[in-house]
C-alpha positions in Angstrom: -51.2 -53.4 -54.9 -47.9 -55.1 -54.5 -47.8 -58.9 -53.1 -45.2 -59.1 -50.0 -42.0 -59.5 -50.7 -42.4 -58.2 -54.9 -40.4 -55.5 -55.7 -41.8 -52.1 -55.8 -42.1 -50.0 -59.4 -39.1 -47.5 -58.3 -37.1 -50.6 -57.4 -37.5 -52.3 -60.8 -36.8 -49.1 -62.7 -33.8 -48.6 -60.7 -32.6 -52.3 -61.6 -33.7 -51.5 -65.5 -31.2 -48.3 -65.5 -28.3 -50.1 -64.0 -29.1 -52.8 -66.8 -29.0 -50.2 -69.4 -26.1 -48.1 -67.9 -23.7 -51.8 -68.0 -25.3 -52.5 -71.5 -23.9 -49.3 -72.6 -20.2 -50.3 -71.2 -20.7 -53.5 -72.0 -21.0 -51.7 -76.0 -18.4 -49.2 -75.7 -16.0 -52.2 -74.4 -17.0 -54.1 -77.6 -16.0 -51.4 -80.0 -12.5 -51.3 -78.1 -11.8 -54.7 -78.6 -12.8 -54.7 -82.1 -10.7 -51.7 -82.4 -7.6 -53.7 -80.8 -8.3 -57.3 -83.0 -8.1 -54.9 -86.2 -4.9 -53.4 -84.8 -4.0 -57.4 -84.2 -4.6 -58.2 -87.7 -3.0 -55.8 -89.2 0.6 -57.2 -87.9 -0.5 -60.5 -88.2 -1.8 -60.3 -92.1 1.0 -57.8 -93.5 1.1 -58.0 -97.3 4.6 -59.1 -98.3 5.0 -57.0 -101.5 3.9 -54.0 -103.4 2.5 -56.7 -106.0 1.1 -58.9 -103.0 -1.3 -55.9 -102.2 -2.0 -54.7 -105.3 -3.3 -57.9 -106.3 -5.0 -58.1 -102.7 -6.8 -54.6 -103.7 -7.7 -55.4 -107.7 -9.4 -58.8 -106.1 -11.7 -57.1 -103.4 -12.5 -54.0 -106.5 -13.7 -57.0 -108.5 -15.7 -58.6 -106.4 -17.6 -55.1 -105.6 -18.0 -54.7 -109.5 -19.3 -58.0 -109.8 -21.8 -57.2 -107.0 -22.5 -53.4 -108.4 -22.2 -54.2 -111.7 -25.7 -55.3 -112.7 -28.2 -52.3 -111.2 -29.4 -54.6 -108.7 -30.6 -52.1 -106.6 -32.7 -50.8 -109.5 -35.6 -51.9 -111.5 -34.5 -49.2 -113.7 -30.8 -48.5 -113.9 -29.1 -45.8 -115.6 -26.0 -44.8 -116.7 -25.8 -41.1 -117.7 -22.6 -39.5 -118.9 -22.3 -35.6 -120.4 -19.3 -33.5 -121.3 -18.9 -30.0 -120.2 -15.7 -27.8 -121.4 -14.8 -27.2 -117.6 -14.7 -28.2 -114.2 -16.3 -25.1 -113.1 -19.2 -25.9 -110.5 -21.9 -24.3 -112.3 -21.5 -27.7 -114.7 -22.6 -29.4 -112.2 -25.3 -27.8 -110.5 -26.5 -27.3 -114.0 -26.5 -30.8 -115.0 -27.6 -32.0 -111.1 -30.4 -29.2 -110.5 -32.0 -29.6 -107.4 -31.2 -33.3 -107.0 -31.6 -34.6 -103.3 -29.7 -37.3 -103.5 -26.1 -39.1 -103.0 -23.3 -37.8 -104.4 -19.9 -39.1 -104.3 -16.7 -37.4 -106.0 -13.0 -37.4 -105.3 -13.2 -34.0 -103.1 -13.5 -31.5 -105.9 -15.1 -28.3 -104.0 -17.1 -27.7 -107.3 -19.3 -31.2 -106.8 -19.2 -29.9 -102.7 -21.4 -26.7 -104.0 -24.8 -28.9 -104.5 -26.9 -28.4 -101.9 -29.4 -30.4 -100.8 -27.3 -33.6 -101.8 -25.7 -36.3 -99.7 -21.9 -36.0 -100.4 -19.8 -38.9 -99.7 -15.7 -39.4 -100.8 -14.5 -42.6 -102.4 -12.4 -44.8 -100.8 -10.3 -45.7 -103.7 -9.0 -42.4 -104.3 -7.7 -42.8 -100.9 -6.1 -46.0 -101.5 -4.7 -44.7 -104.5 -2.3 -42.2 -103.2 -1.2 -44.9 -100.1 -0.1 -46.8 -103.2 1.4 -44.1 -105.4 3.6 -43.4 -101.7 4.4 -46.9 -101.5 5.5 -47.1 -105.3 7.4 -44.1 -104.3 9.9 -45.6 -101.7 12.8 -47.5 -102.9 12.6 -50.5 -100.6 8.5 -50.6 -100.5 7.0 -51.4 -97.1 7.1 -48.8 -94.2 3.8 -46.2 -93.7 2.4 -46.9 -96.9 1.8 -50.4 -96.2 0.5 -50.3 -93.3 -2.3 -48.1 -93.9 -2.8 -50.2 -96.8 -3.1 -53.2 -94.2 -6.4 -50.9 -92.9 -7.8 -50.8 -96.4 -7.7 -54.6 -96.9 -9.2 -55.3 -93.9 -12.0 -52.3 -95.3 -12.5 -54.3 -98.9 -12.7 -57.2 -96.8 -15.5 -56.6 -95.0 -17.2 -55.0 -98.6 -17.1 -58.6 -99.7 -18.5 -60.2 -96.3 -20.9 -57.9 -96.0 -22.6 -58.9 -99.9 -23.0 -62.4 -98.1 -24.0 -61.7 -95.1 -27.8 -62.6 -94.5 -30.2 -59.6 -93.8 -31.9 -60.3 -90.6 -36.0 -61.2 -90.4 -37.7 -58.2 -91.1 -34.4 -56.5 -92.2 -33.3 -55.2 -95.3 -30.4 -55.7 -97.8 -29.4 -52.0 -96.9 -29.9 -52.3 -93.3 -28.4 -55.9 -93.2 -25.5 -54.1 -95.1 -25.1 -50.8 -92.0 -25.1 -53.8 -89.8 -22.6 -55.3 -90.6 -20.5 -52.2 -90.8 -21.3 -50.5 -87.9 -20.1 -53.9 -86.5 -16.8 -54.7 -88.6 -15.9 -51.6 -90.6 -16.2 -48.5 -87.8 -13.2 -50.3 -85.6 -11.1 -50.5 -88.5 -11.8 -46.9 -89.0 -11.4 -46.1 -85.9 -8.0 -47.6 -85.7 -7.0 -46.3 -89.5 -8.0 -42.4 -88.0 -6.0 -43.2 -84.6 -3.0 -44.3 -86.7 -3.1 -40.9 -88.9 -3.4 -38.7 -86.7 -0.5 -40.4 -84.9 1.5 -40.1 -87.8 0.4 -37.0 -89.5 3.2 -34.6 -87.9 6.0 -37.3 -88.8 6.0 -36.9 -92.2 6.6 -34.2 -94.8 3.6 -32.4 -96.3 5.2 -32.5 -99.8 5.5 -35.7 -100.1 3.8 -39.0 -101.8 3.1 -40.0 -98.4 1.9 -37.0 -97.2 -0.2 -36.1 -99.6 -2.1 -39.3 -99.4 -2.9 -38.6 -95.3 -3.4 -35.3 -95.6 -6.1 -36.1 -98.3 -7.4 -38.8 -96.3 -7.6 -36.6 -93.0 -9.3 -34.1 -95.6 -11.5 -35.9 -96.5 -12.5 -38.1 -93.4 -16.5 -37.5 -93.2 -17.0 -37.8 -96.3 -14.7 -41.0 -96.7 -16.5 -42.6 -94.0 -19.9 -41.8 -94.3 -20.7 -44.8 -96.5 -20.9 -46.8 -93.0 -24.1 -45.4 -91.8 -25.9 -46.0 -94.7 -26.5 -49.2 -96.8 -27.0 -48.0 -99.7 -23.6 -45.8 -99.9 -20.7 -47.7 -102.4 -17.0 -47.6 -100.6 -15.7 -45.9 -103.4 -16.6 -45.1 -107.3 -14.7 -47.9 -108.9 -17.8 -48.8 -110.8 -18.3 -45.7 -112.6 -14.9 -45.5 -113.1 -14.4 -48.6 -114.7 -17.3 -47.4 -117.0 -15.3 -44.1 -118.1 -12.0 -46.1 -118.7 -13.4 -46.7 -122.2 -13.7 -43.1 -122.9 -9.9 -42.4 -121.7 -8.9 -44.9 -124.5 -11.4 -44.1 -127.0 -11.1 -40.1 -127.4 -7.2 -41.5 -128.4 -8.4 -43.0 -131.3 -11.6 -41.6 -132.9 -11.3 -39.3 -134.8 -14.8 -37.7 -134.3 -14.6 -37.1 -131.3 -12.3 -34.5 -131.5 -14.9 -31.9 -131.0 -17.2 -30.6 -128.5 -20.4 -32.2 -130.7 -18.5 -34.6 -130.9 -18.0 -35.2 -127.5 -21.3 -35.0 -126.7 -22.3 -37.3 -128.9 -20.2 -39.4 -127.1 -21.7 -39.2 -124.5 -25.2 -40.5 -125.3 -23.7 -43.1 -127.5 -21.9 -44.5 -123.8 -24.6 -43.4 -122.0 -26.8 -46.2 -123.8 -24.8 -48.8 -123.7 -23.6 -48.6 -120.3 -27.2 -48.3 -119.0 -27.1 -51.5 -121.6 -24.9 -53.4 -119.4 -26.3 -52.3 -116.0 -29.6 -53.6 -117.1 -27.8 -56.4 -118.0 -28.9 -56.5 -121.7 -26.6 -57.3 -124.7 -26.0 -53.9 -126.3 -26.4 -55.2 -130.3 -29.7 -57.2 -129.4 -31.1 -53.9 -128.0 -29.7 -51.8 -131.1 -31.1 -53.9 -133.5 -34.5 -53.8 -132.0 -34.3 -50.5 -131.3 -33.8 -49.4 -134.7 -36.3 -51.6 -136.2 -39.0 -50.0 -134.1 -38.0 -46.5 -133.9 -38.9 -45.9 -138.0 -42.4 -47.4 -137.2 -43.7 -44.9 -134.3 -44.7 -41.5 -135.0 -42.5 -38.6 -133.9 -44.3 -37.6 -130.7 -45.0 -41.5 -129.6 -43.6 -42.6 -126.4 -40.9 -44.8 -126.6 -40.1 -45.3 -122.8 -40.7 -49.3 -124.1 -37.5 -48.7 -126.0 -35.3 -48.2 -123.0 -32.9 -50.8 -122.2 -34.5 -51.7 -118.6 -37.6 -52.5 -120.5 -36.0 -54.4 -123.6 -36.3 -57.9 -121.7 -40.0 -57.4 -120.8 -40.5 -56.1 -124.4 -38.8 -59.2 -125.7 -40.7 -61.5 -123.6 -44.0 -59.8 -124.9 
């Protein structure tokens, strides 16, 4: 029974929808202006060389290898590299099975064929080609640079986002959607706008538009890494990882063959999952094969895996 001169139920409902219906404006009037102060920025920071923004770029990659670079999000990290003699995609729904989870690759239809996976693009591979155009005109600046101005502000917010405090009851990951749903999206936003805007201006063939036309590609997959904590920007850390095997198959001579190769590939495959667990790769050897010639053939030796060297050492 209502007290004269309370509102009625209906009354207060109908005051809770209007609420909700100028919250939801309210919202959709934020991500405009967040999409119009990223457009703002973008004049206001302009890099002032090819050299300027490449330096801008290499600082924001190694502050996400610095962050990555240790497994962090792992108890167990592990690095595991294997050669196939193609790029057909039965190599890698051989290698991947049934695997449910993400997978991020530079658009090759062959890694697109695994079902069941997340698939997400890297953001670097992106970049790349908005440099390559750049590179590509005489007098630098034009297009390319300006879409590189978007991916600045994108690295940018990267590097905020490892310091930005989760929430109470939040986690890392969600702390880390957050904060991109909030800062990354209207830079999106504004980089897909500007695309699409320029997309018929340019000529198919060249630098330039082969690095939007890859980009428009490649757009959900690109950008799916902002709905999900967990997802890297772009495969820089891996990357960095098979550098060594670009240089090395220059110079060694046994690794000339496909054994070889493979061989390889368990040799980096340990010391890389060496580094992520951050453990010094000669310590672990050393101990390693001490204790291998002690255990019987069929013992288990999950001890002897790099994650677990520190708790083995300690013991």
């Amino acid at each position: 029974m209502n007290r004269t001169g309370d509102p009625s139920v209906e009354v207060l409902l109908a005051r809770i929808a209007a609420l909700q219906a100028e919250n939801l404006q309210l919202a959709d009037r934020v991500v405009k202006l967040e999409e119009e102060l990223a457009l703002a920025r973008l004049h206001r920071f302009a890099p002032r060389s090819e050299k300027h923004v490449d330096r801008l770029f290499n600082e924001a990659e190694q502050a996400a290898d610095e962050d990555d670079a240790g497994g962090e999000d792992s108890d167990q990290p592990i690095v595991l590299l294997d050669y196939q003699p193609g790029r057909g995609q039965i190599h890698p729904q051989a290698f991947l099975g049934d695997y449910r989870g993400i997978v991020m690759s530079d658009g090759y239809t062959a890694w697109r064929t695994l079902e069941g996976a997340t698939h997400i693009g890297c953001m670097a591979h992106s970049r790349r080609r908005f440099v390559d155009a750049l590179k590509a005109r005489k007098k630098g600046g034009g297009p390319p640079e300006q879409a590189l101005r978007f991916f600045e502000q994108l690295y940018r917010v990267e590097r905020q986002a490892r310091d930005e405090k989760p929430d109470r009851g939040e986690t890392p990951d969600q702390c880390i959607r957050r904060f991109r749903q909030q800062h990354s999206i209207p830079v999106l936003n504004a980089l897909k706008e500007w695309l699409d805007q320029i997309a018929p201006k340019v000529l198919p063939d060249s630098k330039l538009g082969d690095a939007i036309s890859y980009t428009r590609n490649q757009w959900e997959y690109l950008t799916r890494y902002a709905e999900d904590g967990r997802m890297p920007i772009d495969n820089n850390l891996l990357e960095r990882d098979i550098r060594i095997f670009a240089t090395g198959r220059k110079s060694w001579l046994f690794s000339d063959t496909v054994e070889g190769a493979r061989a390889s590939a368990v040799v980096y495959s340990l010391m890389l999952t060496c580094r992520a667990s951050r453990v010094e790769p000669l310590a672990w050897l050393r101990h390693v094969l001490t204790e291998l010639p002690q255990r019987a053939g069929d013992a288990d030796i999950t001890d002897l895996l790099p994650f677990n060297f520190p708790k083995t050492a300690i013991a």
